[in-house]
Structure formats: structure tokens, C-alpha cells
Backbone bond lengths (Angstrom), bond angles and torsions (degrees), N, CA, C in turn:
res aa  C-N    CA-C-N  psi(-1)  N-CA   C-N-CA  omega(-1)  CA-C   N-CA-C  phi
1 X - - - 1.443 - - 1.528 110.81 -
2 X 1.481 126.17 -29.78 1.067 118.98 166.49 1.159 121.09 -76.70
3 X 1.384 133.33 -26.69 1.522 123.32 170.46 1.364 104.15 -49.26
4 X 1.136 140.64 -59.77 1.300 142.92 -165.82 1.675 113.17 -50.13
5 X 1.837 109.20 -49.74 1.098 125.70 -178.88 1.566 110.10 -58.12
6 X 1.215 114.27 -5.89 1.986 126.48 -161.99 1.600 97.40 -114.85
7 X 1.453 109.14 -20.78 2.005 85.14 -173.71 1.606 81.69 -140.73
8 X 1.347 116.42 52.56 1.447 130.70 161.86 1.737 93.93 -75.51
9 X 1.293 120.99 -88.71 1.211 141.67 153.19 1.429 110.61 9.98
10 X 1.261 110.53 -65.46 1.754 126.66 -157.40 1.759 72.64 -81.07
11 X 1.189 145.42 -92.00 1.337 142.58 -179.10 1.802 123.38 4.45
12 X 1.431 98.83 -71.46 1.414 139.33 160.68 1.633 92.15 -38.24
13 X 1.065 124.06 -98.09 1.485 133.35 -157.96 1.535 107.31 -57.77
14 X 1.022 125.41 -41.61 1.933 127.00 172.98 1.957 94.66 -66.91
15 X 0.838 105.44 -31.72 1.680 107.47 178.40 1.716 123.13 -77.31
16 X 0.907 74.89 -11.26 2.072 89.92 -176.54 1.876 92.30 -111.77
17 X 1.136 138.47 -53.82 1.209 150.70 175.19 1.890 91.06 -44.61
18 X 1.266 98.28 -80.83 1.692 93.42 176.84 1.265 123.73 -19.51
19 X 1.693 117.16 -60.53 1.373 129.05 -147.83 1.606 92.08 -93.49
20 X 1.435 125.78 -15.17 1.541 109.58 175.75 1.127 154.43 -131.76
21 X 2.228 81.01 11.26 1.667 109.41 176.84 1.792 95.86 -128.38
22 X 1.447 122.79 -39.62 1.071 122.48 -144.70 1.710 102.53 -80.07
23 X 1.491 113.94 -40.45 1.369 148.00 -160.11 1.665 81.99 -67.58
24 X 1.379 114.33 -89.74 1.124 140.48 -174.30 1.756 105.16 -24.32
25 X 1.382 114.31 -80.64 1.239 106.85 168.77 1.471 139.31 -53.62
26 X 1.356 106.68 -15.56 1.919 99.65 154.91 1.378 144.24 -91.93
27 X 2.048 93.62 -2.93 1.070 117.27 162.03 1.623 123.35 -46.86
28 X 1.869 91.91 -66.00 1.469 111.81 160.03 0.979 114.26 -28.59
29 X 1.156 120.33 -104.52 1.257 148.47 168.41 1.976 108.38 10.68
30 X 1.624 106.67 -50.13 1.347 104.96 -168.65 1.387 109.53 -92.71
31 X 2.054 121.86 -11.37 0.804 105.60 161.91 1.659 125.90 -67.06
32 X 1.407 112.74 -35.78 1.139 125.17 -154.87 1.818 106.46 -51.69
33 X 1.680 85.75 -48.31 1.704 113.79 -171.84 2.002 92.37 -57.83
34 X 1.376 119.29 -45.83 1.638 104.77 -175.53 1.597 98.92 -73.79
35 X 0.890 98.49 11.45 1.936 74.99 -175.58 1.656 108.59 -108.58
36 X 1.710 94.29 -29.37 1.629 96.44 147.86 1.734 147.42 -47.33
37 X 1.363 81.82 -41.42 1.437 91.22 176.01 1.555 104.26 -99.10
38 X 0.828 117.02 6.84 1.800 112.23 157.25 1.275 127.87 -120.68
39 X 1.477 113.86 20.15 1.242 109.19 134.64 1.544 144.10 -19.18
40 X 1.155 125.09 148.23 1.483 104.44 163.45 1.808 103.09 -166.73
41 X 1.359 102.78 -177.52 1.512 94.69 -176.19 1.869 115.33 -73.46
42 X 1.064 119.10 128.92 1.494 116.32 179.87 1.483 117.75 135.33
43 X 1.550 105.47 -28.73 1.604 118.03 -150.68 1.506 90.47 -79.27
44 X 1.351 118.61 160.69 1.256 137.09 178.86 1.764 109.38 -102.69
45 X 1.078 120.82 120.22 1.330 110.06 -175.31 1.826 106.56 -144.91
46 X 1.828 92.32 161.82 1.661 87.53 179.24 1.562 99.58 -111.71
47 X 1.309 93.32 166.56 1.698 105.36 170.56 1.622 115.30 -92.95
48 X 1.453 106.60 -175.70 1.755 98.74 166.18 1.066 96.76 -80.07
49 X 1.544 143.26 -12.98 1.421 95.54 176.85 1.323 119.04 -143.82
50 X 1.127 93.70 51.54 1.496 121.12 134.18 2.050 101.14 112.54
51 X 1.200 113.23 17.95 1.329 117.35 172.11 1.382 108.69 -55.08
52 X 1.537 118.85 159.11 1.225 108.91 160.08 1.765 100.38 -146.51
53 X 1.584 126.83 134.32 0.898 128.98 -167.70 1.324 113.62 -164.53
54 X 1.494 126.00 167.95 0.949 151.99 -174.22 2.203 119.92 -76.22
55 X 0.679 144.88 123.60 1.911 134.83 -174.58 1.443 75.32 -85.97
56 X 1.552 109.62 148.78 1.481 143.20 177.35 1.603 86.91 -126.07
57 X 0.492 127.22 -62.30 2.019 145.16 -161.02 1.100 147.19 -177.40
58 X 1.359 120.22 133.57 0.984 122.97 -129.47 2.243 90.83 -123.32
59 X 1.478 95.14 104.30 1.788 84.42 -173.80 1.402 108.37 -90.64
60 X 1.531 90.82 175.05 1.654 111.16 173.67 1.616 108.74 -47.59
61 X 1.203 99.34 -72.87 1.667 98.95 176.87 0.992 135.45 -51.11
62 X 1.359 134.16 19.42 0.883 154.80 168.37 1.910 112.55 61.99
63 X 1.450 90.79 61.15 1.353 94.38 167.74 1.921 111.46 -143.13
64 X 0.932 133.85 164.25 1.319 137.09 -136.23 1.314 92.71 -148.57
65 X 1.963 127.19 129.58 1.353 142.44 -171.09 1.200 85.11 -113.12
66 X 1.305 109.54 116.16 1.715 131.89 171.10 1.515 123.46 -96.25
67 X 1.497 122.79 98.31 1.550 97.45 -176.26 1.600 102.27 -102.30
68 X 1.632 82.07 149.65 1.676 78.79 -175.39 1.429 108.34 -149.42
69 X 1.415 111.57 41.12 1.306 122.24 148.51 2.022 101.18 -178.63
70 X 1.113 121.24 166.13 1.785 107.98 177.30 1.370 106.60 -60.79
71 X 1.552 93.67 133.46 1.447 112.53 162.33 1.538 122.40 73.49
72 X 1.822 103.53 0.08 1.295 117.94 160.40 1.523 123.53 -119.66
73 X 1.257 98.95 99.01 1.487 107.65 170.94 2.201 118.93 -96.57
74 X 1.281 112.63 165.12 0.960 139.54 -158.78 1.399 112.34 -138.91
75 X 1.548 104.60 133.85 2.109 100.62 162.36 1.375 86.73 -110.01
76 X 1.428 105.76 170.19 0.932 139.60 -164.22 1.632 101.44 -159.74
77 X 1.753 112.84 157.52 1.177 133.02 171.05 1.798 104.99 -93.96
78 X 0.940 121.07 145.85 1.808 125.28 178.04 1.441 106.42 -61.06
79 X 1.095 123.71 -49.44 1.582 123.70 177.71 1.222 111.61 -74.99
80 X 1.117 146.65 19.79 1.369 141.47 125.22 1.100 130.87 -63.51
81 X 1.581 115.37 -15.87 1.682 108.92 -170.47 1.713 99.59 -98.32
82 X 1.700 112.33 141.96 0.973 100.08 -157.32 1.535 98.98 -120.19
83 X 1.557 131.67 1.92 1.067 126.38 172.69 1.774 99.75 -172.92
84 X 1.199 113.02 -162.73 1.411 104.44 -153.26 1.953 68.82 -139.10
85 X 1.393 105.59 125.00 1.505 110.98 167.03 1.760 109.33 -100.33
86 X 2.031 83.52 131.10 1.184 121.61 174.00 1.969 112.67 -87.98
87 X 1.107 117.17 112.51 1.401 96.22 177.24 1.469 124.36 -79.92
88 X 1.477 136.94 -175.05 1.033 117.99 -171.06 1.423 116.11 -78.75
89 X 1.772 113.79 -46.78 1.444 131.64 170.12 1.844 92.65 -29.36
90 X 1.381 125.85 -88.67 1.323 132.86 -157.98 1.762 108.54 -44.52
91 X 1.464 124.88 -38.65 0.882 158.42 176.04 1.743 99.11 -38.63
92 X 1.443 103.99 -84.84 1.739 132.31 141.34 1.704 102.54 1.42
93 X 1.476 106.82 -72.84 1.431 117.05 -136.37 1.620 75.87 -74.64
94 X 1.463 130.35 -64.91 1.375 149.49 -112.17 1.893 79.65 -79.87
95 X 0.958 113.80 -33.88 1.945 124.20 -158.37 2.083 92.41 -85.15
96 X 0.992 91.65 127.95 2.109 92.02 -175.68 1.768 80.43 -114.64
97 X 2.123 99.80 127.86 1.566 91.53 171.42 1.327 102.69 -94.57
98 X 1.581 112.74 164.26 1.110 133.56 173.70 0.968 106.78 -102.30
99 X 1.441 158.25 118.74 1.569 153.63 133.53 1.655 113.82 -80.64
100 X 1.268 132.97 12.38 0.984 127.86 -168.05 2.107 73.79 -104.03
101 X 1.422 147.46 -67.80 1.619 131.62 -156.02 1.437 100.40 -49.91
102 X 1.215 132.03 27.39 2.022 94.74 175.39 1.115 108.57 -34.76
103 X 1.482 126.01 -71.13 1.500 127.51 -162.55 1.235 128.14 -78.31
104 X 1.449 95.05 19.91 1.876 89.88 169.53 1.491 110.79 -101.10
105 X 1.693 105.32 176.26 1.349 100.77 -166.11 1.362 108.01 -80.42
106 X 1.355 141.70 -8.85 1.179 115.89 -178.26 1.511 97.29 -66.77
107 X 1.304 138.16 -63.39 1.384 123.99 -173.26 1.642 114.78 -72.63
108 X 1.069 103.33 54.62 2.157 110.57 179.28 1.084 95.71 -76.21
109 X 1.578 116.07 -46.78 1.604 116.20 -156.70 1.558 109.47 -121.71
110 X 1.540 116.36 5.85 1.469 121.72 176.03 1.808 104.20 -63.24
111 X 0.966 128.34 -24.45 1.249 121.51 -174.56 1.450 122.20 -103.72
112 X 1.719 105.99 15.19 1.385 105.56 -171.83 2.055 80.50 -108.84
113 X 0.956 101.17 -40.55 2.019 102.99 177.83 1.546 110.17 -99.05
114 X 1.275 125.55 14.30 0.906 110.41 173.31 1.808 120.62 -128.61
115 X 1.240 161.72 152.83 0.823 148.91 173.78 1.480 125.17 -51.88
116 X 0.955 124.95 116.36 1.653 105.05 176.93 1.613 131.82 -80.83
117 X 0.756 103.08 167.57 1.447 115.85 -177.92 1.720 131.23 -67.30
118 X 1.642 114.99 137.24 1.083 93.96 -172.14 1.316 110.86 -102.88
């Protein structure tokens, strides 16, 4: 009964570690991998370090023709791209405002941090 009482702890702590590093990062991880494979030709995407460009094509070998300015293209490896860029305009469009909630609670406290309106 005391062995148990001795790697209670060690139990406990790999169990909290699980639920708030381990979980978390394979979450990631599996989005990242679907967003790879849904790629396609057109999408706008960034790199790690810090490119931002257009997919031209997308090859067998798993490498990816990046243009990222006219008449200059780039390969690239898939695990370099680190998100799919949204611009701000589309960003804009994609968001529908509401002016009819003033009085709801999501905006309770938009007007104490936020500028108000004229």
C-alpha cells in the first residue's frame, strides 16, 4: 500500500503534464498536418520565416512552387508553411457588422476599451 502511496505523485504530475502540454501539442500538430494536405493551387500562404506568397504547384514529391513576387517563384518543403494568409480587406469582408446588439453583453464592456462611436 505504500508503494502506491510513493508514485501517487509521479502519477498525478505525468497526468497534469498530459492534460496541459502533451494534449495541446498534438492537437496542433494535427491541425497543422490537415492544412497541409489541403492545400491547393491559389492559396496564399506564409512560411516560418516569414515569406508570404501565392502556391503555383503543388508536386508529387512533395515540394510546393511558391510565387512570391512576378516571375519569381520558389520551392519550398510543406513543413515550412506555417499558416495560410488571410488579408485584412477579406478579413473585413468575411466579419458581417451588427449595429442592431448595443445592449448585449458581448458589447457590455466594448465601450469602456474601446473607442466609441460617432
Amino acid at each position: 500500500m505504500e508503494q502506491i502511496g510513493a508514485f501517487l505523485p509521479l502519477i498525478l504530475i505525468f497526468g497534469v503534464f498530459y492534460i496541459l502540454l502533451i494534449r495541446p501539442q498534438q492537437r496542433k500538430v494535427k491541425q497543422h498536418r490537415e492544412m497541409i494536405n489541403n492545400l491547393r493551387r491559389g492559396d496564399k500562404i506564409i512560411t516560418s520565416g516569414g515569406i508570404i506568397g501565392t502556391i503555383n504547384k503543388v508536386n508529387d514529391n512533395k515540394e510546393i512552387l511558391l510565387q512570391i513576387s512576378e516571375n519569381v517563384e520558389i520551392k519550398i518543403a510543406p513543413g515550412m508553411i506555417t499558416d495560410i494568409y488571410i488579408s485584412s480587406e477579406k478579413s473585413k469582408e468575411a466579419k458581417p457588422t451588427n449595429n442592431d446588439s448595443k445592449g448585449s453583453k458581448s458589447n457590455l464592456f466594448s465601450g469602456l476599451f474601446n473607442k466609441k462611436e460617432k
